[in-house]
N, C-alpha and C positions, 0 to 999 in steps of 0.2 A: 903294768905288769900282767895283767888279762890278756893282754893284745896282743903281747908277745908270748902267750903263754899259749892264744888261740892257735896264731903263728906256727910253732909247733907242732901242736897238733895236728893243726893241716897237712903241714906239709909230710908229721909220720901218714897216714890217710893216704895220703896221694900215693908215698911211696909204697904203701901196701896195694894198695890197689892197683898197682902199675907190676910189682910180682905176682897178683894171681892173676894178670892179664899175663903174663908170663909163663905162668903155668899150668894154665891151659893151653899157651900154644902147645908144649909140653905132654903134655895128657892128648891133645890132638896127632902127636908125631907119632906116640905111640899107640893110637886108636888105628891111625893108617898102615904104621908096621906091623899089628896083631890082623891084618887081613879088613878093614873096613871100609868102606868105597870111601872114595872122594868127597861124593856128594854128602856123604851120611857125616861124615867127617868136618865140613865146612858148616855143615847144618849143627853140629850138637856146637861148634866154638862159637858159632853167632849167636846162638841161645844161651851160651852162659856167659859172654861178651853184653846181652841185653844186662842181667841180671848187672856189673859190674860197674855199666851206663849209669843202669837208674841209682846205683850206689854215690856217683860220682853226682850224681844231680841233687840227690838229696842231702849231698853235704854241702855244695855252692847255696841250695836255698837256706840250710841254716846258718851257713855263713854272713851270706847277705842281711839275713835277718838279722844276727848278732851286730853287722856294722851297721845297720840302721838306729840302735837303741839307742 
């Protein structure tokens, strides 16, 4: 019942995580339509792209931990 409860979990996780990658593309379209260069533009969605990475990593580490116990 845990396991599949983890299950769950995960996978709401991912699919949140996979919308604010979303929406930042989003917040990106509209940085470049409000007049923002290109470069300044691809620079703020890698920097909050890092931020969504390390999100996603620290959830595979505590996953793996959990299936190790």
């Amino acid at each position: 019942m845990q396991r599949k409860r983890q299950d769950i979990l995960s996978k709401a996780i991912a699919l949140l995580l996979t919308f604010q990658l979303f929406l930042i593309g989003i917040q990106g379209k509209v940085k470049f339509d409000e007049g923002d260069s290109t470069l300044e533009v691809l620079i703020w969605m890698i920097n909050q792209s890092v931020v969504v990475l390390q999100q996603v990593s620290r959830q595979e580490k505590e996953q793996n931990k959990d299936n190790h116990k």
